[in-house]
C-alpha positions, 0 to 999 in steps of 0.5 A: 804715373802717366795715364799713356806712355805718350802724348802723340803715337804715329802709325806710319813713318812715309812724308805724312807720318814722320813729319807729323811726329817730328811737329808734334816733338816741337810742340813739346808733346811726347811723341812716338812713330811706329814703322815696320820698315828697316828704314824711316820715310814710307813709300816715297822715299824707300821704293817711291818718289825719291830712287824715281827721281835719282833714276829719271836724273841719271837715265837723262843724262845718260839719254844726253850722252848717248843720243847726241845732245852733248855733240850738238853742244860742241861736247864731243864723247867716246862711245857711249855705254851703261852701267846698270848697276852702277846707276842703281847704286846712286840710287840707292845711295840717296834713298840711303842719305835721306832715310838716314837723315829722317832717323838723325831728325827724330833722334835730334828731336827726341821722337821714339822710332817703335819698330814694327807695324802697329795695330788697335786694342782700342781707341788709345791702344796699340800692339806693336812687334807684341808691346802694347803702347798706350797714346792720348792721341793716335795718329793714322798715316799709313798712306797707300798700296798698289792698285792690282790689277784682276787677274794679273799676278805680280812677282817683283823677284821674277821681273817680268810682271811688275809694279812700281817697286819692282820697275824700280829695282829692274837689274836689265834694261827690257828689250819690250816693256808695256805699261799699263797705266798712262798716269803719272807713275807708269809715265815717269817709270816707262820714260826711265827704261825707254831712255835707257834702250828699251821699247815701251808701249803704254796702254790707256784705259782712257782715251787720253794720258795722264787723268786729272791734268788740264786738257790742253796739258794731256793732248800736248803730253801725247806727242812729246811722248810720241816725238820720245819713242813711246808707242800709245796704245789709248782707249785700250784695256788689258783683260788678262796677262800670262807668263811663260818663261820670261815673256809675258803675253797680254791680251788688249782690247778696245775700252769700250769692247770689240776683238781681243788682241795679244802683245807680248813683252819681257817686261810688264808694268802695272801701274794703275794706281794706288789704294789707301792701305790700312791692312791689319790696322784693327779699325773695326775694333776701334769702330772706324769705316772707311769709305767706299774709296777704302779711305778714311773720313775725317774733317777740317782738323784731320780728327776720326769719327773716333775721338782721340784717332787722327789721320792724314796723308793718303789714307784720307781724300784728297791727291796722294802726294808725299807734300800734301801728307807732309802739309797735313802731318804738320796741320794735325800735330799743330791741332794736336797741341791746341795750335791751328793748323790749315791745309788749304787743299785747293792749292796743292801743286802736282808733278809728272816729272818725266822730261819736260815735266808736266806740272799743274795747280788749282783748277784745269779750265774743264773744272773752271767751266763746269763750276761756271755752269759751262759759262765760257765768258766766266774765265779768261785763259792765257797761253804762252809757249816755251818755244818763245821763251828765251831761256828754253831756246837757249837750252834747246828746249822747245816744248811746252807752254804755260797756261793761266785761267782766270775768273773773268770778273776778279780776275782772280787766278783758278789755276795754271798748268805748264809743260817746260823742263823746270816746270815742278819748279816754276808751279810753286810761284804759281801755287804761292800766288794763288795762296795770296789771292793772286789776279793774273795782273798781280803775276804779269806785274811782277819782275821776273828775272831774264832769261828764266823759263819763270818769265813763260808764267809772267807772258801766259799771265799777260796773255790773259789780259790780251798782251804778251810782248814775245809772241 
């Protein structure tokens, strides 16, 4: 008999979870996944990044209609209507494929789906739905939660006071929605409703949008929502929020204080972040702290301080997105089984994938400078705008540009950073260069099809070295 009844037990079936069980079947390891949910995928692909996505698409393209885009192609349309439900069917429709597509994997590779959500008896123990299941080795990747905000009740039902999930699942467009949070969730959520007729106010703790991205990428992010109709409400904080009937009345004030101020919408967005969620995992009855951020430590190998429990994705440090959970779901299961498994985390691309998306990898220029102790002859930067690249021209897509840093003396890529309406897909060349040890000579020598918007990336790599041709 058995010492475990597996080999490898996941908690949790999000990007991080279910990839690392999947791995870990490959390997030839008996392997189980513990979910609580009805559907296989966690967050992103139930309430996340996926109906996001099928919700952003169809709000542009029904933006393309209606604002005169199609006309100005030659493209000539009735009235212009919206059908909500409809739009939130295909959303679901997709989120229905692809969670269905996670259960046929597992079953293709013999991982067992245990139902319900799993907590520690010990370091190879867990409970799950009131069975004990026993695993060599525990994998932890439960990912993350919404920040609350104090003093702000959320009622996703209600739709008035809402958090990511309940903006998602909205069944009217708000006459006024105001966004609390001017990060990637809030901007992405808040650009869905303001395409589909809704005013949208976004307000800022900081005195800028998008914390984290590159400088020139957060001025720029400013005025394109702007020129879309967002209203910006920057070094702003929210200090309390109450409901009466189906208004919401906020009370602002400046960030670093002073008068108070109140705006009233039907629809509130709180969108201040996300938090590791580890809620009801027992850790302590295994010895496992977490740190001051709620996440938990591991080292190189994604192993605990406890021997045997491993973790990844958002619960641990690092950016919480469902491609580094899934790099690292295949890094611990690969560890697992003797192999060697490496995230290298210097070069995890992220994504704002409102229109044009804003995408970036590696160090923004401030980073670059403060590792170079302010040294500004230390890297060298070049630029090139989308208005001078022939394929967003043709497509009448102006916006943007491309940004390369580079160290001054190898020449080697730090990071790069671009605004065009592919940009979550030209930043992946961006990341497998700088995988490779890239120089920007490398990507400005590299033949790159015309007319792609890709082609902004070879000018801004020129750029750095003082000669682009097409500007």
């Amino acid at each position: 008999m058995a010492e475990y009844d597996y080999d490898v037990l996941v908690i949790g079936a999000g990007p991080g979870g279910y990839v690392a069980a999947i791995r870990a079947a490959q390997l030839g390891l008996k392997t189980a996944c513990a979910d609580g949910r009805e559907t296989l995928g966690g967050t992103c692909l139930n309430v996340g990044c996926i109906p996001s996505k099928a919700l952003l698409h169809g709000s542009e393209k029904f933006a393309e209609a209606a604002d005169g885009t199609f006309a100005h192609y030659g493209i000539k349309t009735g009235p212009v209507t919206l059908d909500l439900e409809a739009m939130q069917a295909q959303k679901l429709d997709s989120v229905r494929q692809l969670t269905g597509g996670i259960e046929f994997l597992f079953k293709k590779n013999k991982v067992s789906w245990l139902k319900g959500y799993a907590a520690f008896e010990d370091a190879h123990t867990v409970v799950v739905a009131g069975q004990k299941v026993t695993a060599k080795n525990v994998v932890i990747a439960t990912g993350s939660s919404v920040t609350p905000l104090p003093g702000v009740v959320v009622d996703n039902d209600a739709g008035i006071v809402v958090d990511s999930t309940g903006a998602l699942a909205l069944d009217r467009v708000p006459n006024h929605m105001v966004v609390i949070g001017g990060g990637v969730i809030g901007l992405e959520l808040g650009s869905v409703w303001r395409r589909l007729g809704a005013k949208v106010t976004v307000v800022e703790f900081l005195d800028q949008l998008l914390p984290g991205m590159d400088g020139d990428v957060r001025k720029e992010a400013a005025k394109i929502f702007k020129k879309q109709g967002m209203e910006l409400r920057l070094s702003t904080k929210v200090t309390g929020v109450a409901v009466r009937g189906k208004t919401a009345t906020l009370t602002l004030e400046p960030s670093a204080g002073g008068t108070s101020e109140t705006l009233e919408a039907d629809c509130v967005l709180v969108a201040i972040g996300r938090r590791p969620f580890v809620d009801g995992l027992g850790l302590e009855k295994i010895g496992l702290d977490v740190n001051k951020r709620g996440q938990i430590e591991t080292d190189h190998d994604f192993r605990t301080s406890v021997p045997g429990v491993w973790a990844v994705g958002d619960v641990i440090p690092g950016p919480m997105l469902a491609h580094k959970a899934e790099d690292e779901g295949i890094a611990v299961a690969e560890n697992i089984a003797g192999l060697t498994g490496i995230v290298n985390h210097a070069v995890i691309p992220g994504v704002v994938y409102t229109f044009p998306e804003f995408a970036g990898v590696g160090l923004t220029e401030e980073a670059a400078l403060v590792a170079a102790d302010g040294d500004k002859t230390a890297i060298k930067v070049g630029k090139f705008p989308m208005l001078a690249n022939s394929r967003a021209k043709t497509n009448h897509e102006p916006d943007g540009f491309v940004k390369v840093i580079a160290d001054a003396k190898t020449d080697r890529v730090l990071g790069v950073w671009c605004i065009a309406s592919v940009a979550g897909s030209m930043i992946a060349e961006a990341a497998l260069a700088m995988e490779f040890g890239a120089t920007s000579e490398d990507i400005a020598y590299t033949c790159h099809a015309h007319p792609t918007h890709a082609e902004a990336l070879k000018e801004a790599a020129m750029a750095v070295m003082g000669k682009p041709i097409h500007m």
